[in-house]
LUMDRENVEX-113492 format. One record per residue: residue number from 1; x, y, z of N, C-alpha, C, CB in turn. Coordinates in nm, 4 decimals. Last residue first. Glycine has a CB too. Example, Ala and Ser with C-alpha at 12.3 -4.5 7.8 and 13.67 -1.06 7.14 Angstrom:
BEGIN
<rec><num>2</num><n_c1>1.2850</n_c1><n_c2>-0.2250</n_c2><n_c3>0.7080</n_c3><ca_c1>1.3670</ca_c1><ca_c2>-0.1060</ca_c2><ca_c3>0.7140</ca_c3><c_c1>1.2900</c_c1><c_c2>0.0030</c_c2><c_c3>0.7870</c_c3><cb_c1>1.4084</cb_c1><cb_c2>-0.0598</cb_c2><cb_c3>0.5725</cb_c3></rec>
<rec><num>1</num><n_c1>1.3190</n_c1><n_c2>-0.5690</n_c2><n_c3>0.7800</n_c3><ca_c1>1.2300</ca_c1><ca_c2>-0.4500</ca_c2><ca_c3>0.7800</ca_c3><c_c1>1.3200</c_c1><c_c2>-0.3300</c_c2><c_c3>0.7800</c_c3><cb_c1>1.1308</cb_c1><cb_c2>-0.4473</cb_c2><cb_c3>0.9046</cb_c3></rec>
This chain:
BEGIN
<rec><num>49</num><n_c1>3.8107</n_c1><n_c2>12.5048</n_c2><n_c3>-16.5135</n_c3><ca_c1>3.9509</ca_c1><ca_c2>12.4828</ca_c2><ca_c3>-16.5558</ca_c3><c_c1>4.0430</c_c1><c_c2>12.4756</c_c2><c_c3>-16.4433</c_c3><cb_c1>3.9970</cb_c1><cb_c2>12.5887</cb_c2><cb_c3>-16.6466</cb_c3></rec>
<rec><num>48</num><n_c1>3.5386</n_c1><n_c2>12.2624</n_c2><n_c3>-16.5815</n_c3><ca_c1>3.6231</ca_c1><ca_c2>12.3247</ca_c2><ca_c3>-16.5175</ca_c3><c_c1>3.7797</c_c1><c_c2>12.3621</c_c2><c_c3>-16.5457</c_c3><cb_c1>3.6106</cb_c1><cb_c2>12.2675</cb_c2><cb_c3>-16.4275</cb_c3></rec>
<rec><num>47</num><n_c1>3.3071</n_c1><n_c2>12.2781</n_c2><n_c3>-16.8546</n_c3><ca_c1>3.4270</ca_c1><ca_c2>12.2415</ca_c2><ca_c3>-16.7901</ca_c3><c_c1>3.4991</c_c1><c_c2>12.3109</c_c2><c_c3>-16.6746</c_c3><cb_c1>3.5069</cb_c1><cb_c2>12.2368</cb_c2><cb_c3>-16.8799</cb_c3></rec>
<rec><num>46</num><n_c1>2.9607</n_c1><n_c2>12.2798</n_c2><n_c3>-16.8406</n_c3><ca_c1>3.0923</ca_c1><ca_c2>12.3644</ca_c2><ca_c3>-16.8747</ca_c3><c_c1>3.1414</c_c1><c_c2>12.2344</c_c2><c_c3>-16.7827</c_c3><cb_c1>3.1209</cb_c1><cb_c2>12.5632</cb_c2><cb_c3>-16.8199</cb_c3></rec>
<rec><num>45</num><n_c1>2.8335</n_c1><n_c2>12.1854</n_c2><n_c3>-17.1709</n_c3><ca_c1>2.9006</ca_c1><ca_c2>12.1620</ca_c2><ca_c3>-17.0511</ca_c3><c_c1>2.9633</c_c1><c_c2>12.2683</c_c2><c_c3>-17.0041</c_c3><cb_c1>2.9854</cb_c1><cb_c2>12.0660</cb_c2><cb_c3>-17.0586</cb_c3></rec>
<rec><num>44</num><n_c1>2.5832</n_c1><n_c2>12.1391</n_c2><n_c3>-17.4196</n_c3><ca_c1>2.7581</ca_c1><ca_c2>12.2249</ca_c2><ca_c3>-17.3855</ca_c3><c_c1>2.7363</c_c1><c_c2>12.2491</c_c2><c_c3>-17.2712</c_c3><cb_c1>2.8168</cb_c1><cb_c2>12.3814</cb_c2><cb_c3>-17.4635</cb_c3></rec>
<rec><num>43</num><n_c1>2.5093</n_c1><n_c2>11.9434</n_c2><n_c3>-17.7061</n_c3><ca_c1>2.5329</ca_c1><ca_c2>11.9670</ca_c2><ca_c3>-17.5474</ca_c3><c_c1>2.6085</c_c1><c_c2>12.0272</c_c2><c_c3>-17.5101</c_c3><cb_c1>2.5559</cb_c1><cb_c2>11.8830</cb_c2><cb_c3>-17.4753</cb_c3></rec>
<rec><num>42</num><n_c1>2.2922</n_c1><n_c2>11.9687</n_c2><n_c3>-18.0085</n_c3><ca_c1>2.4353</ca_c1><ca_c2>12.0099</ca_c2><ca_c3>-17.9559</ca_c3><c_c1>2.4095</c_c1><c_c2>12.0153</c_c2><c_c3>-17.7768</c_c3><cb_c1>2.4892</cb_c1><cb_c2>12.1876</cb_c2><cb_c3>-18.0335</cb_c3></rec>
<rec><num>41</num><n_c1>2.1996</n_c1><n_c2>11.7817</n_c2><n_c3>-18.3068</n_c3><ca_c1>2.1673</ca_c1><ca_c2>11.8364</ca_c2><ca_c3>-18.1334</ca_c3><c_c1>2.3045</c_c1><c_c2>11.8652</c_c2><c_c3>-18.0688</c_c3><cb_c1>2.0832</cb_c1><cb_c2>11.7011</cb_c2><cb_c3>-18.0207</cb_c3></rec>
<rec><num>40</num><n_c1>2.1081</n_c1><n_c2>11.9168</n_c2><n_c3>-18.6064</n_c3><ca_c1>2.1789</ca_c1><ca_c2>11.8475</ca_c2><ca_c3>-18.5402</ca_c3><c_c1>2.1505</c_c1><c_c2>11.9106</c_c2><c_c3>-18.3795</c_c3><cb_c1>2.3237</cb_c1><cb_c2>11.8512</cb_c2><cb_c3>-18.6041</cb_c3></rec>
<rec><num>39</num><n_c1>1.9858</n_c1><n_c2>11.8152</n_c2><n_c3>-18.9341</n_c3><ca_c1>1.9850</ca_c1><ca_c2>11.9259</ca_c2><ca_c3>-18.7781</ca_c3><c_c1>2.1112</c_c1><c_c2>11.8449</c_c2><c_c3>-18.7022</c_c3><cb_c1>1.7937</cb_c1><cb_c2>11.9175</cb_c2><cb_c3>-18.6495</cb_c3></rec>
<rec><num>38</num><n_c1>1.9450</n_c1><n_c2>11.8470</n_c2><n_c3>-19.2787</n_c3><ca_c1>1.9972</ca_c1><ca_c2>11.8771</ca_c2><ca_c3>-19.1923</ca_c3><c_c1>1.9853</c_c1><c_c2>11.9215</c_c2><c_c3>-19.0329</c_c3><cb_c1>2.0276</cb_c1><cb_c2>11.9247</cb_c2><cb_c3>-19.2449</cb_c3></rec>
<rec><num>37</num><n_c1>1.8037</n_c1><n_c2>11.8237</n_c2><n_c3>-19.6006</n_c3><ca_c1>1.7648</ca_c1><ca_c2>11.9117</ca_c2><ca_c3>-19.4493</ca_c3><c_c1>1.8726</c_c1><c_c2>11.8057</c_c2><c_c3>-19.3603</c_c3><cb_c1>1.5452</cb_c1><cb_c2>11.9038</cb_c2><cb_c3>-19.3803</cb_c3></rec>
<rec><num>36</num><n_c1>1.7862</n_c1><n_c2>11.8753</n_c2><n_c3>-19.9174</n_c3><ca_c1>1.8883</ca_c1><ca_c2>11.8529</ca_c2><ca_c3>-19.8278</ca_c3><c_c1>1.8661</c_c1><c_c2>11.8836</c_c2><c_c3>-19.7433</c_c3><cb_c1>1.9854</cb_c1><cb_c2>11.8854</cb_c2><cb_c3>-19.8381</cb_c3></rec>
<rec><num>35</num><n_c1>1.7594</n_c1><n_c2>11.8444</n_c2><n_c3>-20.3300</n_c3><ca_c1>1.7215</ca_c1><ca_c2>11.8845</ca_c2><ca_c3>-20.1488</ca_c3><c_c1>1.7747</c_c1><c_c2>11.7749</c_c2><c_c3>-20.0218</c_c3><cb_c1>1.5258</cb_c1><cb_c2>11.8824</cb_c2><cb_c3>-20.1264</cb_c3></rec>
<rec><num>34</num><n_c1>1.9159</n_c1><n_c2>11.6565</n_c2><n_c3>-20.4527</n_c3><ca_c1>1.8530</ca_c1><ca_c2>11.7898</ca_c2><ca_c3>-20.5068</ca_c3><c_c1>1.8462</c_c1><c_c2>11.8865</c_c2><c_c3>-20.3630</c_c3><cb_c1>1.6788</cb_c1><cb_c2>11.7585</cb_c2><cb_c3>-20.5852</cb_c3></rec>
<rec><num>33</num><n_c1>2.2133</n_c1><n_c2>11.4874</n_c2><n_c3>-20.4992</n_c3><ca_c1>2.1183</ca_c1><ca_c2>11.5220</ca_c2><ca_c3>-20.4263</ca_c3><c_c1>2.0091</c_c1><c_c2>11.6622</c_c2><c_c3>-20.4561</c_c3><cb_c1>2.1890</cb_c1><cb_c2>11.5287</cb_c2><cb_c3>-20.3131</cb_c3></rec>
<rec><num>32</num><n_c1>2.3117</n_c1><n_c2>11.1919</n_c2><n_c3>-20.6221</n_c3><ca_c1>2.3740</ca_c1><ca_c2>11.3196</ca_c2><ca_c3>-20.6062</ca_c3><c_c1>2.2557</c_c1><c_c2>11.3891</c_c2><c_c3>-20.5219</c_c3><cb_c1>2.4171</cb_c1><cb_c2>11.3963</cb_c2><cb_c3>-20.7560</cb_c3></rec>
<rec><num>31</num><n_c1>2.6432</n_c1><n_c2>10.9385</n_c2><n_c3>-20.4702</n_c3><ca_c1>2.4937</ca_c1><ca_c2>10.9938</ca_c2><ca_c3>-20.4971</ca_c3><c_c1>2.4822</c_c1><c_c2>11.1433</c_c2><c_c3>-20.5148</c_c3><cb_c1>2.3974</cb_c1><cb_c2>10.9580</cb_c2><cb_c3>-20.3763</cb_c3></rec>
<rec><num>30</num><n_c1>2.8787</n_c1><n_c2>10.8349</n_c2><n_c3>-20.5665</n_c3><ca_c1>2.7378</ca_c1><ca_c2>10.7572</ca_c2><ca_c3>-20.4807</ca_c3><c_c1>2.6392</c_c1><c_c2>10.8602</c_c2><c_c3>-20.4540</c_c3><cb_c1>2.7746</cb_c1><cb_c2>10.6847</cb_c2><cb_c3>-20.3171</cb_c3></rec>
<rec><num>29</num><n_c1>3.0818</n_c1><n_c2>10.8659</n_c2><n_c3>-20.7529</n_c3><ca_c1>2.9926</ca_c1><ca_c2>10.9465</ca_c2><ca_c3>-20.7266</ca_c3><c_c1>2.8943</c_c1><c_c2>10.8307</c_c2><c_c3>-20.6443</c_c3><cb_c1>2.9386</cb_c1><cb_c2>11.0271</cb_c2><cb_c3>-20.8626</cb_c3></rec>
<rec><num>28</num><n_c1>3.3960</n_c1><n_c2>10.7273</n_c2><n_c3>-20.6272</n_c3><ca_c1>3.3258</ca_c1><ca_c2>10.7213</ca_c2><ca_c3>-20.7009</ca_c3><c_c1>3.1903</c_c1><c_c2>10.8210</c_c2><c_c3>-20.6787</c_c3><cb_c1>3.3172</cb_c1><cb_c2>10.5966</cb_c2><cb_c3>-20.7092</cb_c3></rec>
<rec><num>27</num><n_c1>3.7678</n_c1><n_c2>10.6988</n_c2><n_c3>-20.6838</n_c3><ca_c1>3.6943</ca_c1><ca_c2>10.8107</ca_c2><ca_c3>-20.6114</ca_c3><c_c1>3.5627</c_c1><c_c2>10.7681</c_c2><c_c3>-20.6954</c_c3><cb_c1>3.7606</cb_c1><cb_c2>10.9888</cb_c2><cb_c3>-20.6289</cb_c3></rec>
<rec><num>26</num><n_c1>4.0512</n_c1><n_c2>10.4947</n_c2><n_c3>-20.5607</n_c3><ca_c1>3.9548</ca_c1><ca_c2>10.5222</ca_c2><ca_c3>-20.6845</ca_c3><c_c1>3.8326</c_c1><c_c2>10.6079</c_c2><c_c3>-20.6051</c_c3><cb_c1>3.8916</cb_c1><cb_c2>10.3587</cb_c2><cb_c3>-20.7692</cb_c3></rec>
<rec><num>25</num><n_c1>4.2062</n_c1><n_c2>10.4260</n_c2><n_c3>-20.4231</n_c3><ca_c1>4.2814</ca_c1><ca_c2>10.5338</ca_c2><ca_c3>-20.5092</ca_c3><c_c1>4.1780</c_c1><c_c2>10.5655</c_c2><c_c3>-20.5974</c_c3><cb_c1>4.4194</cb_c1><cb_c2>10.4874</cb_c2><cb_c3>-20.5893</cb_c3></rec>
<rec><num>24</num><n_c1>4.0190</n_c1><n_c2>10.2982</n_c2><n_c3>-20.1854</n_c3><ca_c1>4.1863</ca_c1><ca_c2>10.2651</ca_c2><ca_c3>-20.2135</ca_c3><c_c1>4.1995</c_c1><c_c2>10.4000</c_c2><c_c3>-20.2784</c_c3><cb_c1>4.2396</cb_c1><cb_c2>10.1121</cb_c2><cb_c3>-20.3284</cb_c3></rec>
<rec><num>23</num><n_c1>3.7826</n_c1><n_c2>10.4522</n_c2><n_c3>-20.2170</n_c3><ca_c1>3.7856</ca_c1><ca_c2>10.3329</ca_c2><ca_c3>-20.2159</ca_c3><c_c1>3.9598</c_c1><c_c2>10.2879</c_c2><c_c3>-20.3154</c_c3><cb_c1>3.6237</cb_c1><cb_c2>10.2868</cb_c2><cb_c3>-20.2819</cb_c3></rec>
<rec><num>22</num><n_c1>3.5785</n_c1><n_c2>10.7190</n_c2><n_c3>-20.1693</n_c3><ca_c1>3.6923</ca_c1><ca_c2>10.6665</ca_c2><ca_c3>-20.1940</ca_c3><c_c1>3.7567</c_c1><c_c2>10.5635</c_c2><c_c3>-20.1067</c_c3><cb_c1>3.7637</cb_c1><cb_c2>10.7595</cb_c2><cb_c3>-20.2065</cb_c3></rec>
<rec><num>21</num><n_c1>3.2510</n_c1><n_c2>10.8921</n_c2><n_c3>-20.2634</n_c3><ca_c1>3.3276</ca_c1><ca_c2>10.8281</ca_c2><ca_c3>-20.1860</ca_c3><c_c1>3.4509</c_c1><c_c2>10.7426</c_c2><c_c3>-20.2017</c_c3><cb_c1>3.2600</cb_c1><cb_c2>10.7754</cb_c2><cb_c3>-20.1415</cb_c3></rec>
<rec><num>20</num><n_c1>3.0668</n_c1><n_c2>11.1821</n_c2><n_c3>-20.2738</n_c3><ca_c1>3.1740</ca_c1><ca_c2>11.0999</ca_c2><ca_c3>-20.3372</ca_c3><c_c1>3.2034</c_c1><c_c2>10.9916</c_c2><c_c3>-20.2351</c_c3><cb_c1>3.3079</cb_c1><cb_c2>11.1864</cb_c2><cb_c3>-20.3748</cb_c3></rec>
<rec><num>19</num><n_c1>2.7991</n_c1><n_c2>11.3681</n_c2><n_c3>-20.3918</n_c3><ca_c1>2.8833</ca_c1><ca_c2>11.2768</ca_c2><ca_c3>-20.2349</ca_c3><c_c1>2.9345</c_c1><c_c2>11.1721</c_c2><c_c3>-20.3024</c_c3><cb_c1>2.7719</cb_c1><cb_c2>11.2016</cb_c2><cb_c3>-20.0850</cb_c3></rec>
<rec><num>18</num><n_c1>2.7029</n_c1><n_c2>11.6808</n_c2><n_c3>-20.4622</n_c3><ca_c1>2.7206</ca_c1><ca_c2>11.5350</ca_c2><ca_c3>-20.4782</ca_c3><c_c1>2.8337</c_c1><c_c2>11.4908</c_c2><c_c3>-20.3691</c_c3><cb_c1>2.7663</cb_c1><cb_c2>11.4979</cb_c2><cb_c3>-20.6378</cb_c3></rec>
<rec><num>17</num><n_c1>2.3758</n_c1><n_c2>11.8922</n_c2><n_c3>-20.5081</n_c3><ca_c1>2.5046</ca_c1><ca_c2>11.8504</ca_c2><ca_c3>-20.3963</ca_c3><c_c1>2.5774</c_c1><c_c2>11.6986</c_c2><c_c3>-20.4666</c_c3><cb_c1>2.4224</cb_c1><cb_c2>11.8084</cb_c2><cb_c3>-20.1985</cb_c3></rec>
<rec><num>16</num><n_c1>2.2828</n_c1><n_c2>12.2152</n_c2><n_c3>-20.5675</n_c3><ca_c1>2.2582</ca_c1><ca_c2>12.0925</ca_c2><ca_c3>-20.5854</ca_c3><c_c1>2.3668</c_c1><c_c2>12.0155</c_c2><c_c3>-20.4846</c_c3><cb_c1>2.2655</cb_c1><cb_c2>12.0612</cb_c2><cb_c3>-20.7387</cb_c3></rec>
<rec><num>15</num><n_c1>2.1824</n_c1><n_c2>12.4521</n_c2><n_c3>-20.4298</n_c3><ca_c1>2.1045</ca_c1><ca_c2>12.3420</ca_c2><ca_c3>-20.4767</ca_c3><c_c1>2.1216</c_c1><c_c2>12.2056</c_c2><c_c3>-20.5018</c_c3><cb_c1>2.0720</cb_c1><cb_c2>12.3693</cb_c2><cb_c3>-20.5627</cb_c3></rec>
<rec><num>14</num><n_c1>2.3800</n_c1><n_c2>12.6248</n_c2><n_c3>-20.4606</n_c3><ca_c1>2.4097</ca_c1><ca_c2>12.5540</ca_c2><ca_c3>-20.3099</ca_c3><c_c1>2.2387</c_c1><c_c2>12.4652</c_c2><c_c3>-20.3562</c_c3><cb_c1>2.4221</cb_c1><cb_c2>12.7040</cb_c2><cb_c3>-20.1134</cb_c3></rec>
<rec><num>13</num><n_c1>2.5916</n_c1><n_c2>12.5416</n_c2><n_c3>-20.7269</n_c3><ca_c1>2.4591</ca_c1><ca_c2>12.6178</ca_c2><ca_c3>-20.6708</ca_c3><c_c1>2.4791</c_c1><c_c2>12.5545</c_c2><c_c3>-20.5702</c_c3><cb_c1>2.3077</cb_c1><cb_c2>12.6111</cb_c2><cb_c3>-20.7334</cb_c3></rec>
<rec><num>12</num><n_c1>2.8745</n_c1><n_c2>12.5617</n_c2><n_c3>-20.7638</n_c3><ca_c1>2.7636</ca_c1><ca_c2>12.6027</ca_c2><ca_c3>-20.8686</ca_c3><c_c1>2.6410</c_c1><c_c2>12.6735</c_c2><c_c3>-20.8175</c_c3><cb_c1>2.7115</cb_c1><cb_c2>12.4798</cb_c2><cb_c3>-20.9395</cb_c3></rec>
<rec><num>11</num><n_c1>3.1479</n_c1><n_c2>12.5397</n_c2><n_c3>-20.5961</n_c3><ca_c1>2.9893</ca_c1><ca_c2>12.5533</ca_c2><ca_c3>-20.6054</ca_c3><c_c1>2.9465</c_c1><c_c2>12.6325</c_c2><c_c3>-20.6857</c_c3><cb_c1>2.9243</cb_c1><cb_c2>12.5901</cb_c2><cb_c3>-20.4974</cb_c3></rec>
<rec><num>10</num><n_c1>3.4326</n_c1><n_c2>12.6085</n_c2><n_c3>-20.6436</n_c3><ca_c1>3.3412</ca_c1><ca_c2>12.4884</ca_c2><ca_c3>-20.7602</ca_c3><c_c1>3.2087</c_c1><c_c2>12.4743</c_c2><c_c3>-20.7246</c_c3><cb_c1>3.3953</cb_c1><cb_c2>12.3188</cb_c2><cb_c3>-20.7604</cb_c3></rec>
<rec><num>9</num><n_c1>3.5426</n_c1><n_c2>12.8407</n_c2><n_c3>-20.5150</n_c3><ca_c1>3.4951</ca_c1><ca_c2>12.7921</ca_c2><ca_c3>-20.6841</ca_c3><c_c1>3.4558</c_c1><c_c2>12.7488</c_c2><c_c3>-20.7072</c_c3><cb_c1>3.5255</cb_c1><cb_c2>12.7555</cb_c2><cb_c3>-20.7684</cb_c3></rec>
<rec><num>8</num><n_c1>3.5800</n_c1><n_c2>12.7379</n_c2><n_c3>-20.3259</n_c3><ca_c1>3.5290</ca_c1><ca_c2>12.7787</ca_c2><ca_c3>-20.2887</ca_c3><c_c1>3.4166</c_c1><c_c2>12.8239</c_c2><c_c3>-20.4337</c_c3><cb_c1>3.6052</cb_c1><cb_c2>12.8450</cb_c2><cb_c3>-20.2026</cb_c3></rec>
<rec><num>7</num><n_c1>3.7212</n_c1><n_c2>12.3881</n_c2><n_c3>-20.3026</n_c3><ca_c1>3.7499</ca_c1><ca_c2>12.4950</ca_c2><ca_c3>-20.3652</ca_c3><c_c1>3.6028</c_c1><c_c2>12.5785</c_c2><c_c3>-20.3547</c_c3><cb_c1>3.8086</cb_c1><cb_c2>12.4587</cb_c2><cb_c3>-20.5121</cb_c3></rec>
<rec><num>6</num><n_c1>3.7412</n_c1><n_c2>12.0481</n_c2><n_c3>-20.1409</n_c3><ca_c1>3.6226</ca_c1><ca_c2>12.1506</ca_c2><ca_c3>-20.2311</ca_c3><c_c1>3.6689</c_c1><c_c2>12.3095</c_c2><c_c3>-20.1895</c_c3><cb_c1>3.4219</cb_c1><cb_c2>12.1184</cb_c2><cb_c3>-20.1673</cb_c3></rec>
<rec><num>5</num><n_c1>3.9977</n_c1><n_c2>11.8856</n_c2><n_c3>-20.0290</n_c3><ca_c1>3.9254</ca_c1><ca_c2>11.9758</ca_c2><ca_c3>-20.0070</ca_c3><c_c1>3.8752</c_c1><c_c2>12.0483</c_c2><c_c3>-20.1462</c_c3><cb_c1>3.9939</cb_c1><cb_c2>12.0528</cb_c2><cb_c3>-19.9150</cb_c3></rec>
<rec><num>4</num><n_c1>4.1549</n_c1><n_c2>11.5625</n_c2><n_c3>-19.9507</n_c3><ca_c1>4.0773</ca_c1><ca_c2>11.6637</ca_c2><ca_c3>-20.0763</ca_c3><c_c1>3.9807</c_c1><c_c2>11.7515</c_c2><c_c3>-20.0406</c_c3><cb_c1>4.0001</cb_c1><cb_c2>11.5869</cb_c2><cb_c3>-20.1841</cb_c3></rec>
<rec><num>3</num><n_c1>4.4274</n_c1><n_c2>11.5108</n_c2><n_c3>-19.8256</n_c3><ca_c1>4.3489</ca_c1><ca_c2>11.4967</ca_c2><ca_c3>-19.8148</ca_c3><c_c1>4.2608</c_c1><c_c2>11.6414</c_c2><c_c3>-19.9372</c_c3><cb_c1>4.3509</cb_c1><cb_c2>11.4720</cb_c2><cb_c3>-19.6691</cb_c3></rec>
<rec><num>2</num><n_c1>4.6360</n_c1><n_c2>11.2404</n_c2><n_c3>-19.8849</n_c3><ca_c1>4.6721</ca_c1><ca_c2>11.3824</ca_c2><ca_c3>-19.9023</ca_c3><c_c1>4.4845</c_c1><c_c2>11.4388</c_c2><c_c3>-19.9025</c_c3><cb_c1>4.7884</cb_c1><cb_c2>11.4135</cb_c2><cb_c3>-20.0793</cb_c3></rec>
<rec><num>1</num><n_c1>4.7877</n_c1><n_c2>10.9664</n_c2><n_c3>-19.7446</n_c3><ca_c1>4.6920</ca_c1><ca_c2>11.0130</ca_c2><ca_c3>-19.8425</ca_c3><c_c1>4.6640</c_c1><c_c2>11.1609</c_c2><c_c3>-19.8152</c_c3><cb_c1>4.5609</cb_c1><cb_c2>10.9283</cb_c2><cb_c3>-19.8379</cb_c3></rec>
């Protein structure tokens, strides 16, 4: 399966958002979104080399 990347073109607004999801060959909208928060926790190690 050939994977689908969003074109730098097709944001409209960074307002709005939709989330697709795909199921065998069929692609459906599951939801769309107005507002959107986001965090995330990051750990960084060091490694030895």
């Amino acid at each position: 399966m050939a994977a689908i990347t969003m074109k730098g073109s097709d944001a409209v607004s960074a307002s709005l958002a939709e989330c697709f999801i795909t199921i065998g060959d069929n692609r459906y909208n599951f939801m769309q979104m107005i507002n959107f928060e986001a965090s995330i926790t990051k750990n960084k190690t060091t490694v030895p080399i």
